[in-house]
N, CA, C and O atoms as a DFTB+ gen file, in Angstrom:
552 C
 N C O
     1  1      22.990      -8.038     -14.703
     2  2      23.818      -8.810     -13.806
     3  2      23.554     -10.287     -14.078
     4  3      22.499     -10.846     -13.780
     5  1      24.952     -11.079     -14.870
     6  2      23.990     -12.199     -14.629
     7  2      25.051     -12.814     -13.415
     8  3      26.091     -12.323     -12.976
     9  1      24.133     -14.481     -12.957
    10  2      24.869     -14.876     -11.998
    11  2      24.036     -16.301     -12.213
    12  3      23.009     -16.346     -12.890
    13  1      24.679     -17.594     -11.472
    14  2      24.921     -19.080     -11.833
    15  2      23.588     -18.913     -10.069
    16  3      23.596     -18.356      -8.971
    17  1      22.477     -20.020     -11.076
    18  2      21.500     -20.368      -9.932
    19  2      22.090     -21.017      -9.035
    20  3      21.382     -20.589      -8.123
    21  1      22.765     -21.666      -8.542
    22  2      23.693     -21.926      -7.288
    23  2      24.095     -20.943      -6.650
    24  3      24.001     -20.772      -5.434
    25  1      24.654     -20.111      -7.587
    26  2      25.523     -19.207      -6.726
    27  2      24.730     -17.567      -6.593
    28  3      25.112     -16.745      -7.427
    29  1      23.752     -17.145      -5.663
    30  2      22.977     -16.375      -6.100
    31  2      23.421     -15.310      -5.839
    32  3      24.490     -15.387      -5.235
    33  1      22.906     -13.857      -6.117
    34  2      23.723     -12.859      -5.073
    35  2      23.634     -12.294      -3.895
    36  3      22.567     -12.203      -3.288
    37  1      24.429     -11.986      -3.586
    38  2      23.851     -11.684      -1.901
    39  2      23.736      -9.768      -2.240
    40  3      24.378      -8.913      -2.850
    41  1      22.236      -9.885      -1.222
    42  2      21.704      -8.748      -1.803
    43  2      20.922      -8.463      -0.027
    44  3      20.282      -9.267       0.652
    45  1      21.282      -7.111       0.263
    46  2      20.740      -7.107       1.802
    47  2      19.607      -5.499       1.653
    48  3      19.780      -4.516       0.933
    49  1      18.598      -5.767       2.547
    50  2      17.454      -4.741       2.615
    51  2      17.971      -3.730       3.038
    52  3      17.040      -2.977       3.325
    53  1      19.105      -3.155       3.296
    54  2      19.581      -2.003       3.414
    55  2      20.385      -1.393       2.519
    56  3      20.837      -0.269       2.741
    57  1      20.718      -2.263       1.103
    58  2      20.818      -1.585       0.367
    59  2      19.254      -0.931      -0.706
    60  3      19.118      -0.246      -1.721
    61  1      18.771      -1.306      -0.191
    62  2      17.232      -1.217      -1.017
    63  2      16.690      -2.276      -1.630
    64  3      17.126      -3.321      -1.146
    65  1      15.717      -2.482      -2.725
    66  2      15.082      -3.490      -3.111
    67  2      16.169      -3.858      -4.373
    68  3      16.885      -3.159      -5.089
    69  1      15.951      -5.117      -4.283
    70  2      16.846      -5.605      -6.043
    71  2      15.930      -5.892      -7.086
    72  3      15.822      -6.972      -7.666
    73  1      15.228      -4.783      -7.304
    74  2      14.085      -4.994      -8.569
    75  2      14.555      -5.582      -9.901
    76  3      13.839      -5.969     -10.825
    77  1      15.783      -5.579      -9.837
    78  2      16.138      -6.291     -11.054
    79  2      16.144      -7.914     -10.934
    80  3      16.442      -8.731     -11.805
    81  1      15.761      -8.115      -9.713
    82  2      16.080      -9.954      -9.527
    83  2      14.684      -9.921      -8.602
    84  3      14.670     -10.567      -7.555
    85  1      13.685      -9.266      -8.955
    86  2      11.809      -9.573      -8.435
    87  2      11.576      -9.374      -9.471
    88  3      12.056      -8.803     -10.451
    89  1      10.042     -10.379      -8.941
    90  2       8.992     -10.832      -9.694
    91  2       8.253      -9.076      -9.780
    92  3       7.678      -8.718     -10.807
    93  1       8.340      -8.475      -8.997
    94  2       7.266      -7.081      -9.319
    95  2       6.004      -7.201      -8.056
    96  3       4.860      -6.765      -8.180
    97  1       6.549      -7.895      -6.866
    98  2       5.023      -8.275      -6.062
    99  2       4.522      -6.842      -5.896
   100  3       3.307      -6.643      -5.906
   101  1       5.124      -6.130      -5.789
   102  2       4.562      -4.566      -5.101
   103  2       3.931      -3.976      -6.547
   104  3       3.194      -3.020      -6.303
   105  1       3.985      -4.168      -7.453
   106  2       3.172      -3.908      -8.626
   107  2       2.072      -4.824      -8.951
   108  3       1.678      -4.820     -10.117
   109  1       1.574      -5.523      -8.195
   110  2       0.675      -6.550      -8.124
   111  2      -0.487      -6.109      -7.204
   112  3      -1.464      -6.825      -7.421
   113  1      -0.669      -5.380      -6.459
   114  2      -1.469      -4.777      -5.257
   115  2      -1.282      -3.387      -5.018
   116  3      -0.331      -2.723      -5.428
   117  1      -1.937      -3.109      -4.550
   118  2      -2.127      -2.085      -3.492
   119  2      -2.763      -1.620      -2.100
   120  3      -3.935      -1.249      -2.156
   121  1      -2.310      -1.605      -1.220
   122  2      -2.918      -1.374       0.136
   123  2      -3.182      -0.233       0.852
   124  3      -2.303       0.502       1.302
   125  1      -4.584      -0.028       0.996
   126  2      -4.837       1.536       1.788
   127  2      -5.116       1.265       3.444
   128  3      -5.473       0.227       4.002
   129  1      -4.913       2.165       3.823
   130  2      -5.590       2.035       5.474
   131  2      -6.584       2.704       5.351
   132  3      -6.850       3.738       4.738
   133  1      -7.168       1.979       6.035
   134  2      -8.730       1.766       6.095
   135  2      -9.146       2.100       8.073
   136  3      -8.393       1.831       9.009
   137  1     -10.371       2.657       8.149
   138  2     -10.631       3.062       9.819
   139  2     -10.862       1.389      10.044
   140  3     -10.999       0.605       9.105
   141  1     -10.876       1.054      11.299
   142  2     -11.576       0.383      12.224
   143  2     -12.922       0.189      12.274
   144  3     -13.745       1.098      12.387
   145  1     -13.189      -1.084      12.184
   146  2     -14.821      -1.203      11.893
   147  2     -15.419      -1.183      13.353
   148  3     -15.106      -2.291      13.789
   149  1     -15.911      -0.710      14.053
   150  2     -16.107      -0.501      15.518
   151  2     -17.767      -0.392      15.334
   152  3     -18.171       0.009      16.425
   153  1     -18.478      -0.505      14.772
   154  2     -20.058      -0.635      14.684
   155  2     -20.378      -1.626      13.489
   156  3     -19.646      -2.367      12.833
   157  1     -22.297      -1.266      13.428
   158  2     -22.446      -2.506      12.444
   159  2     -22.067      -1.722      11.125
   160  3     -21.402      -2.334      10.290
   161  1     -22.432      -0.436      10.875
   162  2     -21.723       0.242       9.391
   163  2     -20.288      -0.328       9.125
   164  3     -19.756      -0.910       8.179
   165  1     -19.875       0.108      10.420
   166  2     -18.183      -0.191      10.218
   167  2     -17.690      -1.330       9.301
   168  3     -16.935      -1.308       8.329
   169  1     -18.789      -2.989      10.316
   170  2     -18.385      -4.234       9.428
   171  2     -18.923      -4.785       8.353
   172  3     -18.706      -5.817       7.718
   173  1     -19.966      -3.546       8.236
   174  2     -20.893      -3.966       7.110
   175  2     -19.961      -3.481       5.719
   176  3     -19.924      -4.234       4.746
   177  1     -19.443      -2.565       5.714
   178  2     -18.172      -1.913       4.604
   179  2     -17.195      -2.942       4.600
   180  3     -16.596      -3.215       3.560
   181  1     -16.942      -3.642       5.848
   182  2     -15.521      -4.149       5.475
   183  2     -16.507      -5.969       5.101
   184  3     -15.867      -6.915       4.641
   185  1     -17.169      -6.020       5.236
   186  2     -17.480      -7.136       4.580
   187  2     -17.637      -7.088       3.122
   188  3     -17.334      -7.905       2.252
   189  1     -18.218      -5.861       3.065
   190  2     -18.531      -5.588       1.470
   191  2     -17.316      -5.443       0.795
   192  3     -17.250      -5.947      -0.326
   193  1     -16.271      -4.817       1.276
   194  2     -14.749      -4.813       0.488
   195  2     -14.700      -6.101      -0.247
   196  3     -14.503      -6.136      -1.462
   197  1     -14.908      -7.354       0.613
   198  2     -14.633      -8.309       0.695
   199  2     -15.171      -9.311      -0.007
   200  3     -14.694     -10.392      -0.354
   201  1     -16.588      -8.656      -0.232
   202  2     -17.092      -9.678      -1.398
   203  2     -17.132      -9.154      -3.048
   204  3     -17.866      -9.137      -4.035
   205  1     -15.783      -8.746      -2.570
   206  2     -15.401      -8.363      -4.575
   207  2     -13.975      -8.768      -4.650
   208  3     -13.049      -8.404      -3.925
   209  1     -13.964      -9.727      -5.827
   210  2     -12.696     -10.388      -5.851
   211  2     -11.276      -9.759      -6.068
   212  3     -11.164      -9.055      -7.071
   213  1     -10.252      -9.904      -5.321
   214  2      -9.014      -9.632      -5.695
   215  2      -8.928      -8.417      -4.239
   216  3      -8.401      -7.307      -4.298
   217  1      -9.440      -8.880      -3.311
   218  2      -9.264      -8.081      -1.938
   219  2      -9.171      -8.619      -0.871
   220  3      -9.687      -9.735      -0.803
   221  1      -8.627      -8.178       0.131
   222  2      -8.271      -8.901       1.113
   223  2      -7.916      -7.693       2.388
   224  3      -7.248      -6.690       2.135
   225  1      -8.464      -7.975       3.722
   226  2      -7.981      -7.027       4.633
   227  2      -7.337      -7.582       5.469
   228  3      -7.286      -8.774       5.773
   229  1      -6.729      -6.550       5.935
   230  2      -5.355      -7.342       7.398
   231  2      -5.520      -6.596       7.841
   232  3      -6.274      -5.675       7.525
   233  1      -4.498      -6.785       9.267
   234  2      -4.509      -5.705      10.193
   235  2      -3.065      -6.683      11.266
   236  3      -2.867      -7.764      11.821
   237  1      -2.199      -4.962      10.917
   238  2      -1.285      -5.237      11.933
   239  2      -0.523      -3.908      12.656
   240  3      -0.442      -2.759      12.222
   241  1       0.055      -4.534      14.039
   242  2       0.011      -3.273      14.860
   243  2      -1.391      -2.505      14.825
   244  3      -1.380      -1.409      14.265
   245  1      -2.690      -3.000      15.403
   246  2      -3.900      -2.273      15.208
   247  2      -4.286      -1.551      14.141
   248  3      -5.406      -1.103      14.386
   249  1      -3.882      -1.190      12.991
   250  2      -4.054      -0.612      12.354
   251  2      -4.882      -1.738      11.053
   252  3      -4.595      -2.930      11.168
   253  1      -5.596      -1.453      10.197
   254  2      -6.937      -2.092       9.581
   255  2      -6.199      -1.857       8.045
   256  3      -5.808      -0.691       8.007
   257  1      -5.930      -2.465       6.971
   258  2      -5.704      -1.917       5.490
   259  2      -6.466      -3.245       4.733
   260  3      -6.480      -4.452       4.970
   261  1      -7.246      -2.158       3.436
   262  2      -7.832      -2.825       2.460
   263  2      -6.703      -3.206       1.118
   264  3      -6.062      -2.297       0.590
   265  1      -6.595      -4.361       0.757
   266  2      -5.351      -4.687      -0.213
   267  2      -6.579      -4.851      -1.150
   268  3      -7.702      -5.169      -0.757
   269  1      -6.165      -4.546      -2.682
   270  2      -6.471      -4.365      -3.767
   271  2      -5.486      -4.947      -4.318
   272  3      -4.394      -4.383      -4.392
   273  1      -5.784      -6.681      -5.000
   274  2      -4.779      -7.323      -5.499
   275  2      -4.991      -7.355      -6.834
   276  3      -5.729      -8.286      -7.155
   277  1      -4.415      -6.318      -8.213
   278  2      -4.841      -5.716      -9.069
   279  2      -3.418      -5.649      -9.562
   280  3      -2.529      -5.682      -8.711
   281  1      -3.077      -5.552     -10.931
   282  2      -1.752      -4.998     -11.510
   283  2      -1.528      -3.903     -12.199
   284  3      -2.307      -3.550     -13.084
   285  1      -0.323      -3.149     -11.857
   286  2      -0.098      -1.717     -12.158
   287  2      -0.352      -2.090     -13.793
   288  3      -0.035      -3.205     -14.206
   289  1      -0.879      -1.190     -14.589
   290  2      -1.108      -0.942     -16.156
   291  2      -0.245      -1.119     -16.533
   292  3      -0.308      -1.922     -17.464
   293  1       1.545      -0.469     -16.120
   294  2       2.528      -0.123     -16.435
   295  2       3.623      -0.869     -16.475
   296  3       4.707      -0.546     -16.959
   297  1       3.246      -2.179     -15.807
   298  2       4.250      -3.787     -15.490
   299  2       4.378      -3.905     -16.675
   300  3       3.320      -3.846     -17.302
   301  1       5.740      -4.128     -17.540
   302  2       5.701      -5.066     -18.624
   303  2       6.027      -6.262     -17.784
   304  3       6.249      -6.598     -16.620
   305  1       5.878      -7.008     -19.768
   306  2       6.242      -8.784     -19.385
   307  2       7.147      -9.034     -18.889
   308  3       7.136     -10.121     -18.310
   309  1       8.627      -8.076     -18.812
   310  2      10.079      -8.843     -18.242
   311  2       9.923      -8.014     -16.591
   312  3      10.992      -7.731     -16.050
   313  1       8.850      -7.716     -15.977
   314  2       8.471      -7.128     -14.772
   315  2       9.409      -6.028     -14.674
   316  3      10.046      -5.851     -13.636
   317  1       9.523      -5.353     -15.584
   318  2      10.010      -3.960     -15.428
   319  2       9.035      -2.760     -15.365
   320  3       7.855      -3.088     -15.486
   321  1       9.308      -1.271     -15.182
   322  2       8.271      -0.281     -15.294
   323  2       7.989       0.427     -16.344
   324  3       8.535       1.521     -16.494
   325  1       7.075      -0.069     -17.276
   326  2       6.645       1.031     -18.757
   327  2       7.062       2.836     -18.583
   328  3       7.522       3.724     -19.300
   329  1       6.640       2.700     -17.368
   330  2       7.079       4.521     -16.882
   331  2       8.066       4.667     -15.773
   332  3       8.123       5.252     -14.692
   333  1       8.749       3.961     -16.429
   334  2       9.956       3.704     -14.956
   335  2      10.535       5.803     -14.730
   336  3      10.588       6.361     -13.634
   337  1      10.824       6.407     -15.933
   338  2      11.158       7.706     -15.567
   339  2      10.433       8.438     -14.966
   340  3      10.778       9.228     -14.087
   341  1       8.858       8.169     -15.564
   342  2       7.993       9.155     -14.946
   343  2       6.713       8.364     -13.511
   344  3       5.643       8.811     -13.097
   345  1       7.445       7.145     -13.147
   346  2       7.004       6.829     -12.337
   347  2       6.344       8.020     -10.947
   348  3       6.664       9.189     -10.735
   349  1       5.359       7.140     -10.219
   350  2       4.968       8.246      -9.190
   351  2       6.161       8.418      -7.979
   352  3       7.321       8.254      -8.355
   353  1       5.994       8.646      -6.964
   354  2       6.908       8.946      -5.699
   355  2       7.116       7.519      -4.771
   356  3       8.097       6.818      -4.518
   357  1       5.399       7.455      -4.330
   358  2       5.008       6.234      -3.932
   359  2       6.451       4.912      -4.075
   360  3       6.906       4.471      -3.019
   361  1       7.108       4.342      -5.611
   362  2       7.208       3.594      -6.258
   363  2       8.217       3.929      -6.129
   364  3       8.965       3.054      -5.691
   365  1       9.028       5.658      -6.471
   366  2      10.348       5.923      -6.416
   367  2      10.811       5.573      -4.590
   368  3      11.926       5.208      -4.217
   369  1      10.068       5.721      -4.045
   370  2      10.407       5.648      -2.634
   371  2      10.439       3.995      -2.012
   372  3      11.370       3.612      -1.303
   373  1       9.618       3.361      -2.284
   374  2       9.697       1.867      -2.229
   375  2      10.520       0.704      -2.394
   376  3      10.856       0.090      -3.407
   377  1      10.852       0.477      -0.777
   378  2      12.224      -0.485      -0.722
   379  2      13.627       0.374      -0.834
   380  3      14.458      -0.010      -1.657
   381  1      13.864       1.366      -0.137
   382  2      15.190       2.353      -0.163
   383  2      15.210       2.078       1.309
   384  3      14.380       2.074       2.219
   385  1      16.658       1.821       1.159
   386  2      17.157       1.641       2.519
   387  2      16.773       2.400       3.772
   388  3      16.981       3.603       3.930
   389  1      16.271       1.702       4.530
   390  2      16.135       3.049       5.926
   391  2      14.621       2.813       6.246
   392  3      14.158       2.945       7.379
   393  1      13.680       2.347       4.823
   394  2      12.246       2.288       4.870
   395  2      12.117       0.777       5.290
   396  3      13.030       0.074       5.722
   397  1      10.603       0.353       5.047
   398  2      10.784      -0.847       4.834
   399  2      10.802      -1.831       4.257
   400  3       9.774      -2.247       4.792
   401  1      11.002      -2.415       3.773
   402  2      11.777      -3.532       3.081
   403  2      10.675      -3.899       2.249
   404  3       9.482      -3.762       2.520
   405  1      11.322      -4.510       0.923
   406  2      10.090      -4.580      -0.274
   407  2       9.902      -5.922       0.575
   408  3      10.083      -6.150       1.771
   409  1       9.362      -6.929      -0.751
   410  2       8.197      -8.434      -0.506
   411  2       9.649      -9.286      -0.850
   412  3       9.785     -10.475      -0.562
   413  1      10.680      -8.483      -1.500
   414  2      11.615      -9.793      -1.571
   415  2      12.602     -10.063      -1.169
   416  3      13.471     -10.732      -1.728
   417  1      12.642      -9.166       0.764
   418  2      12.948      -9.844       1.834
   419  2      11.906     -10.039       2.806
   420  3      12.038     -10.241       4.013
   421  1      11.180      -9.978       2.338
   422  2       9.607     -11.083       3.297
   423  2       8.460     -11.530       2.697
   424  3       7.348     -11.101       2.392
   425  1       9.008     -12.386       2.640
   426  2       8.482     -13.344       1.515
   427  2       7.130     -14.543       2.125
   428  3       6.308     -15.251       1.542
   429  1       7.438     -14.303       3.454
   430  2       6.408     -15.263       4.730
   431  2       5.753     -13.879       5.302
   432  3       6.310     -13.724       6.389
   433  1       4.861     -12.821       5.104
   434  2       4.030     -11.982       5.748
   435  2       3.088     -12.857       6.422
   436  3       2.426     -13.745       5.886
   437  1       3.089     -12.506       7.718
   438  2       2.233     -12.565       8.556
   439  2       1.651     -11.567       8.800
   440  3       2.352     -10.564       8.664
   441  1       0.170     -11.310       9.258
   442  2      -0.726     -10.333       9.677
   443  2      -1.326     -10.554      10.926
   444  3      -1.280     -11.763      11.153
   445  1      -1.995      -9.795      12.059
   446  2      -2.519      -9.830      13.230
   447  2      -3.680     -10.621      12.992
   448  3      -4.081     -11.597      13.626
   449  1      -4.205     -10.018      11.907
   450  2      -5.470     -10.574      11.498
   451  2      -5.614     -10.538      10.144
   452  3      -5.141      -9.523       9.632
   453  1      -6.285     -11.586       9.148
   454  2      -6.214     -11.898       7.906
   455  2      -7.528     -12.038       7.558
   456  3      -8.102     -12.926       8.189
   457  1      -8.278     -11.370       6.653
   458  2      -9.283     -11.895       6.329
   459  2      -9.650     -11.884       4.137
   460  3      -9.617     -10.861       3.453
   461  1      -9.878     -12.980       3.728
   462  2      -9.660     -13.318       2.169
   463  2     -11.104     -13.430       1.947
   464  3     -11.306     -13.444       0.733
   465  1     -12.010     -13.501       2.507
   466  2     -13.369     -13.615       1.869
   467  2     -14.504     -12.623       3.138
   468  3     -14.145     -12.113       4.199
   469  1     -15.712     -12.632       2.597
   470  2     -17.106     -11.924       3.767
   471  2     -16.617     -13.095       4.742
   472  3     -16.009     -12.939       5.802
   473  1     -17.007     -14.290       4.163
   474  2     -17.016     -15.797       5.186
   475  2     -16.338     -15.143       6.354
   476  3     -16.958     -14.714       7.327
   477  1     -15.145     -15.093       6.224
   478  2     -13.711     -15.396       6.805
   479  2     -14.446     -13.918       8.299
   480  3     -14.423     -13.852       9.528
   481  1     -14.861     -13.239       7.417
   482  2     -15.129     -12.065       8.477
   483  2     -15.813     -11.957       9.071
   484  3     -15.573     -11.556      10.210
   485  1     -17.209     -12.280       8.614
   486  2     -18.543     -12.815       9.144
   487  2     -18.435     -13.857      10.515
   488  3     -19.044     -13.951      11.580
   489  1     -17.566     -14.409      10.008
   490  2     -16.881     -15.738      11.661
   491  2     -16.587     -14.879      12.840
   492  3     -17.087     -14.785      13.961
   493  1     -15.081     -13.957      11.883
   494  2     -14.244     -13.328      13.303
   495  2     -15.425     -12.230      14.046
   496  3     -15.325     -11.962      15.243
   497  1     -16.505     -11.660      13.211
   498  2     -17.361     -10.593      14.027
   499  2     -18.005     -11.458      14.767
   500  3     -17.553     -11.290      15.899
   501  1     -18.872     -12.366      14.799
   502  2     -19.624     -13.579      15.413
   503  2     -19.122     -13.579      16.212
   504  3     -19.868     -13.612      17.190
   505  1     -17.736     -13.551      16.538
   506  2     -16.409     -14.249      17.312
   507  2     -16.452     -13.215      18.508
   508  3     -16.717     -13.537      19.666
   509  1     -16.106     -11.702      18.009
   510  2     -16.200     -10.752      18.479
   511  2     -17.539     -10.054      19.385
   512  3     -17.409      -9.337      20.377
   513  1     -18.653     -10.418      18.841
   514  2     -19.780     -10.027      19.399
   515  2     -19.898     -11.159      21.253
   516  3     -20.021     -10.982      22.465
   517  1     -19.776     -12.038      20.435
   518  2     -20.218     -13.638      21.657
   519  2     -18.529     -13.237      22.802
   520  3     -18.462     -13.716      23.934
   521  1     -17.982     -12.816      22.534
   522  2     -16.889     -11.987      23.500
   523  2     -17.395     -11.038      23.901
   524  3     -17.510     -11.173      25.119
   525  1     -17.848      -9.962      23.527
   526  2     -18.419      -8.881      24.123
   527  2     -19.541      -9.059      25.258
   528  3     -19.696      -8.498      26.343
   529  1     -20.301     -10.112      24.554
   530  2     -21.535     -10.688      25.529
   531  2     -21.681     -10.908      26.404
   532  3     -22.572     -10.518      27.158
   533  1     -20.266     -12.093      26.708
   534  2     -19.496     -12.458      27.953
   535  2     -18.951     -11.712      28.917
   536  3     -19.069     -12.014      30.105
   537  1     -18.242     -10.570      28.466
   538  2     -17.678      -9.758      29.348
   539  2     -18.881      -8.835      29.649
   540  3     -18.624      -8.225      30.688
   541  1     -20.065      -8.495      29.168
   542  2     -20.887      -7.656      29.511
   543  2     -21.599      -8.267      30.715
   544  3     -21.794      -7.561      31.704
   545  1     -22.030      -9.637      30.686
   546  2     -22.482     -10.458      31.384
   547  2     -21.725     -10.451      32.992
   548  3     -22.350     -10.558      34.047
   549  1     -20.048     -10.277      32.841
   550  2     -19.451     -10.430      33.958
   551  2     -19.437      -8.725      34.898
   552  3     -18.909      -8.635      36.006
């Protein structure tokens, strides 16, 4: 398809993803859900996720996921799929109308909670404990 950078195409998340006009963000990562760190094991794992590069945890709608920011083997250079036929399900299912929407109609993700380094987490538990303290106190 080609088309004049002015004039771009109009392309809506209910027809599915337009992988032919992305960069490939969803082949760039991967995100698992992960439990709730609710003890010191709990935050002691999710700190450790954290001090290995190319990870990052969020959490939205309560729910906790470890992102693994890593690239599929299978990306070529023009961000197409080396195994586009024998791709997995996962990938065949991703960004089809009805689901939800790939990265390139949300392009501004926000998360409940964001955390990119131990630092970042090490704060919010600190944060979390000296809250608990307080209300135990009352």
């Amino acid at each position: 398809m080609l088309y004049s950078p002015a004039d771009p195409p109009k392309v809506s998340s209910d027809d599915g993803g337009p992988c032919h006009l992305c960069n490939a963000s969803c082949c760039r990562y991967f995100a698992l859900q992960i439990d709730e760190p609710v003890d010191d094991e709990g935050y002691d794992h999710v700190r450790w996720y954290l001090m290995h590069e190319g990870t990052v945890v969020w959490v939205q709608d309560e729910e906790w996921y470890l992102e693994v920011r890593t690239q599929c083997r299978h990306l070529q250079p023009d961000n197409s799929c080396g195994v586009y036929e024998t791709r997995p399900q996962i990938c065949r299912d991703y960004g089809l109308p009805g689901g939800e929407a790939c990265e390139y109609f949300t392009k501004d993700l926000e998360y409940d909670l964001e955390f990119r380094n131990d630092a970042e987490f090490q704060t919010w538990v600190e944060q979390q404990q000296k809250k608990r303290k307080r209300k135990k106190r009352k």
